[in-house]
C-alpha positions as CSV (number, residue, x, y, z in Angstrom):
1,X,273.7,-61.1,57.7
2,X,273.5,-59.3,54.6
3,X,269.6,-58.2,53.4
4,X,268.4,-61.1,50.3
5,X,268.9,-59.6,46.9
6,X,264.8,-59.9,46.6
7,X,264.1,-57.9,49.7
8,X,266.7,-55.1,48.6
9,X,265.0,-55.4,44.9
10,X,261.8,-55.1,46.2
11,X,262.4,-52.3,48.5
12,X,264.2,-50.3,45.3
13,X,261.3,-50.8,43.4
14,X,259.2,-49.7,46.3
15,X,261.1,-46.4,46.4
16,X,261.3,-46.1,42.5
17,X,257.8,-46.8,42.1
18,X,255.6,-45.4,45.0
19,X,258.3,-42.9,46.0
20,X,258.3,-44.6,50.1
21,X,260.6,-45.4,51.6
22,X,258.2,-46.9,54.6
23,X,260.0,-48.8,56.7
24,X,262.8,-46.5,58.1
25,X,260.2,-43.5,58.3
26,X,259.9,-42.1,61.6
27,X,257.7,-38.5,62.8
28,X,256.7,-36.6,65.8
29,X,253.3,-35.4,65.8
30,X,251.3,-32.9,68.1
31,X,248.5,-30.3,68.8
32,X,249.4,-26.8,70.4
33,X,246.4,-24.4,71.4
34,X,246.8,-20.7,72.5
35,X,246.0,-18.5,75.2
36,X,242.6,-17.9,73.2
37,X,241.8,-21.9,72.8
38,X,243.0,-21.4,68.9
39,X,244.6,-24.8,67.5
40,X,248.2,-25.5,65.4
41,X,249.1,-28.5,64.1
42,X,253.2,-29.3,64.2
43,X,254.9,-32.1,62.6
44,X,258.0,-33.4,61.7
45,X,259.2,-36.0,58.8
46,X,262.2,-38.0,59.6
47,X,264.0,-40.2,56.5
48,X,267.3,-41.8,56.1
49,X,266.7,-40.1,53.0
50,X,265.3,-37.4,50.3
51,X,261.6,-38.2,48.3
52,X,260.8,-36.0,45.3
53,X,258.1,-34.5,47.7
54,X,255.8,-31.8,46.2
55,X,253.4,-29.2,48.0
56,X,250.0,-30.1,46.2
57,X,247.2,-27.1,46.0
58,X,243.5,-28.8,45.4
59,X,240.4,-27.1,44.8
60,X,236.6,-28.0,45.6
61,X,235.2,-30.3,42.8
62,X,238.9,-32.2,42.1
63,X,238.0,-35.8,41.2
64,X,239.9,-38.6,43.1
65,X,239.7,-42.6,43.2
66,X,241.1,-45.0,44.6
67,X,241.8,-48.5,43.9
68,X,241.8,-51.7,46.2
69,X,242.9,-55.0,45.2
70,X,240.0,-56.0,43.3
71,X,237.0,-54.1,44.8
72,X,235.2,-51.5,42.5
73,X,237.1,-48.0,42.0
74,X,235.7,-45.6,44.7
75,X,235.3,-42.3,43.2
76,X,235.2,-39.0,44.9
77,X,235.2,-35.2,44.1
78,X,236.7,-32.8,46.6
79,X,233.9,-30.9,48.8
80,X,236.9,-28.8,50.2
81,X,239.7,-27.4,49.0
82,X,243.3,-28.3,50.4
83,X,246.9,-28.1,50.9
84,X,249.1,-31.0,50.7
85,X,252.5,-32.0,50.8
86,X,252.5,-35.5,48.7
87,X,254.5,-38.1,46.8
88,X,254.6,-38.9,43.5
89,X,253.4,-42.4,43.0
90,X,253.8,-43.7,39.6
91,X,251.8,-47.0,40.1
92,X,248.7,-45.3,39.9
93,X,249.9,-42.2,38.5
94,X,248.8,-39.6,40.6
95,X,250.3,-38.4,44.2
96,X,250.1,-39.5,47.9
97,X,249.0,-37.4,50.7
98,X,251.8,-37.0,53.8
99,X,251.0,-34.0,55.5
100,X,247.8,-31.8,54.6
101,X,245.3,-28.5,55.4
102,X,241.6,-28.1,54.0
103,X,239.6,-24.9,54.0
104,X,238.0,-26.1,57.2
105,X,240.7,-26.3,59.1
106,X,240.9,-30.0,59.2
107,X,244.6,-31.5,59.2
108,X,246.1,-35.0,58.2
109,X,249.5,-36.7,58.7
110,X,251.0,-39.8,57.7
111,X,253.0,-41.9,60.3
112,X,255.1,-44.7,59.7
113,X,254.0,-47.8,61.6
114,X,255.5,-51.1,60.8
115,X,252.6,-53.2,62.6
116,X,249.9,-52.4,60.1
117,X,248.0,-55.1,60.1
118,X,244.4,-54.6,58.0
119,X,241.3,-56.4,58.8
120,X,241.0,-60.1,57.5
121,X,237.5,-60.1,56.9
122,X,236.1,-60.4,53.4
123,X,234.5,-57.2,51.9
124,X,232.1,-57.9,49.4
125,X,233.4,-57.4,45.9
126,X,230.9,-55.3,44.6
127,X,231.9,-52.8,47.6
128,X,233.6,-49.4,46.8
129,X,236.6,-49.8,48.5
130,X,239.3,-47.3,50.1
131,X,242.9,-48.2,49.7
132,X,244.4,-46.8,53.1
133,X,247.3,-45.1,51.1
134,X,244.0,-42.6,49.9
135,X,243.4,-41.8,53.3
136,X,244.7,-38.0,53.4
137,X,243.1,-37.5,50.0
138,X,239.5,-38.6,51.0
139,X,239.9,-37.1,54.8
140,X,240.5,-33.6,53.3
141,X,238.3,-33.4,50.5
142,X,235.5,-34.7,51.9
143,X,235.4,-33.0,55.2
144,X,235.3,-30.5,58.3
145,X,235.4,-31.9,61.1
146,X,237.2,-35.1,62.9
147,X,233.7,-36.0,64.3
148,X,232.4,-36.7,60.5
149,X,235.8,-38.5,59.6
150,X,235.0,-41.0,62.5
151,X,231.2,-41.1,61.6
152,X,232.1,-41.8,57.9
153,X,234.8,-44.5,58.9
154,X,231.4,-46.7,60.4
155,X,230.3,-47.0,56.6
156,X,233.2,-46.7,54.7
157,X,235.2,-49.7,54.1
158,X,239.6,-49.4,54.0
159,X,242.1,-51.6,52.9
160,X,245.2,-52.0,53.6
161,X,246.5,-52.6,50.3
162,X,250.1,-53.7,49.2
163,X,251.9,-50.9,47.7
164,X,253.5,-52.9,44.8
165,X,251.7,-55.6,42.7
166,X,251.9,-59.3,44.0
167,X,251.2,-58.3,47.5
168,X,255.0,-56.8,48.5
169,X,255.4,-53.8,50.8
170,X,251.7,-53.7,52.4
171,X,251.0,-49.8,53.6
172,X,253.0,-49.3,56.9
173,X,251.0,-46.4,58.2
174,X,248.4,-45.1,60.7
175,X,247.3,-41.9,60.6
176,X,246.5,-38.7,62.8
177,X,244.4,-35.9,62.3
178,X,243.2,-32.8,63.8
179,X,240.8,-30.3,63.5
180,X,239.7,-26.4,63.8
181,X,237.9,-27.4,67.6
182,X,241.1,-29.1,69.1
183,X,239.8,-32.5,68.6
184,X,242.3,-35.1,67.2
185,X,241.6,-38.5,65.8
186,X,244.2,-41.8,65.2
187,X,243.2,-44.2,62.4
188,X,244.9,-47.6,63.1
189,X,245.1,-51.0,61.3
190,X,246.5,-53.1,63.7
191,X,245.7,-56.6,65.5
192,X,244.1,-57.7,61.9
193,X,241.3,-54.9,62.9
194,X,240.6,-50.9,62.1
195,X,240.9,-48.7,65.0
196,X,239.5,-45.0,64.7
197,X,240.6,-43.7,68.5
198,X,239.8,-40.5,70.1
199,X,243.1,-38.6,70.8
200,X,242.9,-36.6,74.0
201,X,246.3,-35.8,74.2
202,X,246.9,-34.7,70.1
203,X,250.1,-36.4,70.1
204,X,251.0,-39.3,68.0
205,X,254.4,-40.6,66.7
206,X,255.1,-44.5,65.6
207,X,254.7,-47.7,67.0
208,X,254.2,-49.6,69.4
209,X,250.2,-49.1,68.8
210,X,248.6,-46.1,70.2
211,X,247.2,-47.5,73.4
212,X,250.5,-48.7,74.3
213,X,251.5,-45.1,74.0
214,X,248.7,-44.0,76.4
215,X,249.2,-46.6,78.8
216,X,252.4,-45.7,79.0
217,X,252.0,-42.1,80.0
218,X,251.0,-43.3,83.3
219,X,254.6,-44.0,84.2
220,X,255.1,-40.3,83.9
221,X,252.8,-38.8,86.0
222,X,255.5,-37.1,88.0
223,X,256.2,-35.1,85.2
224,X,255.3,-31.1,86.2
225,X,257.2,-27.9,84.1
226,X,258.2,-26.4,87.7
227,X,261.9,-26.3,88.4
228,X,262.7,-28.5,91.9
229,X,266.3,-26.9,92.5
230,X,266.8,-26.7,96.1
231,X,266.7,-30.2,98.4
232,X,268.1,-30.5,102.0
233,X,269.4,-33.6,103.2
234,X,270.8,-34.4,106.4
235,X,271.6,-30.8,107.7
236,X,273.4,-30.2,103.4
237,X,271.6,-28.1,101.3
238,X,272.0,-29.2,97.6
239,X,271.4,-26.9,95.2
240,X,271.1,-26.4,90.9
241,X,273.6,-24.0,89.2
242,X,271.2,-23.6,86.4
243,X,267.7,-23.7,85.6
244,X,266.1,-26.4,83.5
245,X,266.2,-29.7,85.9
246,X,262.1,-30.1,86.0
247,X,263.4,-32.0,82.6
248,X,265.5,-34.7,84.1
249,X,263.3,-37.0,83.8
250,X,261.5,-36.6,80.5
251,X,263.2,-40.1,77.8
252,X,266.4,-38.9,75.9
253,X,266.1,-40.8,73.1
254,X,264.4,-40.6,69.6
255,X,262.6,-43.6,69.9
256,X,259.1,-43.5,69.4
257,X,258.5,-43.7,72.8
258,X,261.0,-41.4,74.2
259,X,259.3,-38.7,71.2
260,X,255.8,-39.3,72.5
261,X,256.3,-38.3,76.1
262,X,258.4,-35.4,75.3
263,X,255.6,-34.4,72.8
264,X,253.2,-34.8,75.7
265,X,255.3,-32.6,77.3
266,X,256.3,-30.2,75.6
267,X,252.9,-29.5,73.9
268,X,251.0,-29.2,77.2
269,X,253.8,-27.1,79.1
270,X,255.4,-24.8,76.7
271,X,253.7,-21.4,76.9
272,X,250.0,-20.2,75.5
273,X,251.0,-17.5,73.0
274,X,248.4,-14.6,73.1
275,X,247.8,-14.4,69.2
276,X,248.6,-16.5,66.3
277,X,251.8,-15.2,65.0
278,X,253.4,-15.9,68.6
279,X,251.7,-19.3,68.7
280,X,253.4,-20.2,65.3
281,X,256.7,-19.3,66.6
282,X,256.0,-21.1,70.0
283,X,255.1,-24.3,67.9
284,X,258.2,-23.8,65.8
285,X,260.4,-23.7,69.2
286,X,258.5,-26.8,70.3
287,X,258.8,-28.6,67.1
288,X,262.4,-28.0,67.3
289,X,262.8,-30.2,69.9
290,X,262.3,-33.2,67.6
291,X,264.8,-31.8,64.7
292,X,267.4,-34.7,64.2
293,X,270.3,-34.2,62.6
294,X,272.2,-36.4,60.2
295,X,274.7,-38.6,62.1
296,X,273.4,-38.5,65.4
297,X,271.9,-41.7,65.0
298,X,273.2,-44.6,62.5
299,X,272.2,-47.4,61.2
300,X,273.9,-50.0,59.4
301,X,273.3,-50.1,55.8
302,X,273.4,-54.1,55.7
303,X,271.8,-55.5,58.7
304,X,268.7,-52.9,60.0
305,X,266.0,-51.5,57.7
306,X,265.6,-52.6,54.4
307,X,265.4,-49.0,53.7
308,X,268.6,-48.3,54.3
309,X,270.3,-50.0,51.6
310,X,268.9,-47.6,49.0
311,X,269.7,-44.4,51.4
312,X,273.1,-41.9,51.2
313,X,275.7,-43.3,53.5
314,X,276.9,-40.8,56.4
315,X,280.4,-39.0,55.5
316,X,283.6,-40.8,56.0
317,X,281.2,-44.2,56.9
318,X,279.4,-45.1,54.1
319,X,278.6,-48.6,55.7
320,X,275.9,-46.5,57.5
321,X,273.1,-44.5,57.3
322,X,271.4,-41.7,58.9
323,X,267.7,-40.7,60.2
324,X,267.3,-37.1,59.6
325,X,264.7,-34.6,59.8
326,X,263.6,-34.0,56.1
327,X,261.4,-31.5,56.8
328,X,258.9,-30.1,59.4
329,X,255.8,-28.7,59.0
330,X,253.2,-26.1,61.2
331,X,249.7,-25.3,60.4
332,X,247.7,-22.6,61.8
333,X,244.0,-24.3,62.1
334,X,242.3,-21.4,62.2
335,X,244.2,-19.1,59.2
336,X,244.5,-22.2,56.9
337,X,248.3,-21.4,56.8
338,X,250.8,-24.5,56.2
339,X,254.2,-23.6,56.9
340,X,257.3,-25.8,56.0
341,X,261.1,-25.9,56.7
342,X,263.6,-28.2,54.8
343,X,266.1,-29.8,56.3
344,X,268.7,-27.3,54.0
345,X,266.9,-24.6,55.4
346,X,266.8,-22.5,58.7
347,X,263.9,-20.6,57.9
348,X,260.2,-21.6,57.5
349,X,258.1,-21.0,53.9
350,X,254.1,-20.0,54.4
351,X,251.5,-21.5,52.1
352,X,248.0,-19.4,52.3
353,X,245.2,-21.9,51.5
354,X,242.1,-18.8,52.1
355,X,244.7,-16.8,49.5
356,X,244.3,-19.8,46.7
357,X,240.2,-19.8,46.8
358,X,240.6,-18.1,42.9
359,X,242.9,-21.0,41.8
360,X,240.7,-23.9,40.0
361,X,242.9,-26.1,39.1
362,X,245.3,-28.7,40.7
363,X,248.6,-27.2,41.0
364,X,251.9,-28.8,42.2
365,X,255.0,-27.1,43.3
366,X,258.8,-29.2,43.9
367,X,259.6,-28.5,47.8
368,X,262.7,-28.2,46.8
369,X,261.9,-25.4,44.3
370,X,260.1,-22.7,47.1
371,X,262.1,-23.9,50.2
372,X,264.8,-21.2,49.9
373,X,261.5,-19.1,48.9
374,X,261.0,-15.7,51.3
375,X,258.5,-16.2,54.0
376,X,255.4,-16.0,51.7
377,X,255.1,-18.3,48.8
378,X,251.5,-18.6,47.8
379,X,252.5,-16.9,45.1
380,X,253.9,-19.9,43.8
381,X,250.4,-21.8,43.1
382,X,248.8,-18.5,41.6
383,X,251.0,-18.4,38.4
């Protein structure tokens, strides 16, 4: 059945305006640590299509607010500076945070999760209120630790506001962060209540909720990294040609829930690099695991996400669409380094947030513009 004119409407204006395409947005994220208990943050950012993103250098003292429904204005100025890869959003005229770095070391990613569902309580009106889409912005400025995000979510109210007027689109997003210490943190809106969770694990991709996720990991508890190639049965010896089969029986698929196990996996098994240049390429191999290309999966245009009527059609079938991995990201917890690969590109760009401490102004850069960049492109915010 074809998607109502309304819905598709709705959805082009959600794209046009806020620059989201929420619904058909899909990411892997996880925590890798060293041999010397250092932290790195990977991510990827799957879309059936491209956003006008933009990497997004703020310094200490940047003023911020944010609006929800018809609570007062919360106002904020940045106690730390940060790096940010963000969306325009010309509703309220400024830019969303997706992926982001502060000068402590504290990270913060956007996930898609179609469940949100925000508290129903009444706030009182005369309340400061955070709209939930604000979330990255607030987290990084304000501070250092995951500890102090949690203690701060006890006082602070969020919203989950709509991100068009007259209440269409509603945020579809939780949120995971991680800081400097290895600690990781999931801010959830689902059930009709706000869920700030302790992440053990550091991994966190889309829904179902987050403790379906964990419950679920105890289905794999036969999962070990050691290679079981030789079995004897019956007086036969069977045996592997090839390395590799200790594997077998992580989930093939890039569900959500086949991409949180294998994140599991992969994060806790994959080597401890002994310094932070080998760690960044050992996350980049891991991350890699979770690169999806266009046309491995399709959708059709007309009857699955909404999304998908406003996204490029695949080649030769333009009656479908295609999940992709726009871009993936790495950042070195410690360094303050945020490193990005486009899905046009093979190699990874390095930001240096410690190399902008001079810059005092908000500068944005088009991904698009330092993606083919070499290696360093800090250079790009200092001009």
């Amino acid at each position: 059945m074809p998607i109502p004119r309304i819905k598709a409407l709705a959805l082009s204006a959600a794209v046009a305006c806020t620059g989201f395409a929420p619904a058909a947005l899909a990411c892997t994220s996880l925590l890798y640590s060293d041999a010397n208990g250092k932290f790195y943050a990977g991510r990827t950012m799957e879309l059936p299509m491209e956003l006008p993103y933009k990497v997004s250098y703020f310094p200490a003292g940047t003023s911020f607010g944010s609006e929800a429904d018809k609570h007062h204005k919360l106002d904020f100025t940045a106690r730390h500076a940060f790096l940010a890869v963000t969306v325009p959003d010309r509703v309220s005229h400024d830019v969303k945070v997706a992926e982001g770095i502060n000068d402590q070391g504290l990270s913060f990613s956007l996930l898609a999760y179609a469940s949100t569902e925000g508290p129903t309580h009444m706030v009182d009106k005369t309340h400061a209120i955070l709209a939930a889409i604000d979330l990255g912005a607030w987290v990084l400025s304000q501070f250092s630790t995951v500890a102090k995000v949690k203690e701060a979510l006890q006082e602070q109210p969020v919203l989950v506001t709509p991100l068009l007027p007259a209440g269409l689109m509603k945020t579809p997003f939780h949120y995971t962060l991680h800081d400097a210490s290895g600690k990781s943190l999931v801010i959830e809106f689902s059930g009709g209540e706000q869920n700030v969770i302790d992440n053990p694990l550091g991994v966190m991709t889309n829904g179902p909720e987050f403790s379906w996720h964990m419950t679920n990991m105890n289905n794999y508890t036969h999962l070990t990294n050691i290679d079981q190639s030789k079995l004897e049965l019956g007086g036969v010896e069977l045996a592997q040609p090839d390395s590799g089969i200790a594997t077998a029986g992580l989930p093939a698929s890039n569900t959500s829930v086949g991409r949180f196990v294998r994140a599991v996996f992969y994060s806790q098994f994959a080597e401890k690099a002994k310094d932070p240049a080998g760690a960044i390429t050992t996350l980049s191999r891991i991350m890699n695991n979770f690169d999806r290309p266009r046309g491995i999966t399709k959708d059709n245009r007309f009857r699955d996400e909404i999304a998908n009527i406003m996204a490029p059609g695949v080649t030769h079938s333009r009656v479908y669409t295609s999940e992709y991995t726009s871009w993936t990201s790495l950042m070195d917890l410690q360094k303050k380094h945020l490193y990005l690969r486009t899905y046009d590109s093979v190699n990874f760009i390095q930001v240096d947030l410690q190399a902008l401490a001079h810059v005092s102004e908000v500068r944005h850069v088009e991904l698009k513009d330092i993606a083919h960049s070499p290696l360093e492109a800090t250079s790009a915010f200092a001009r």
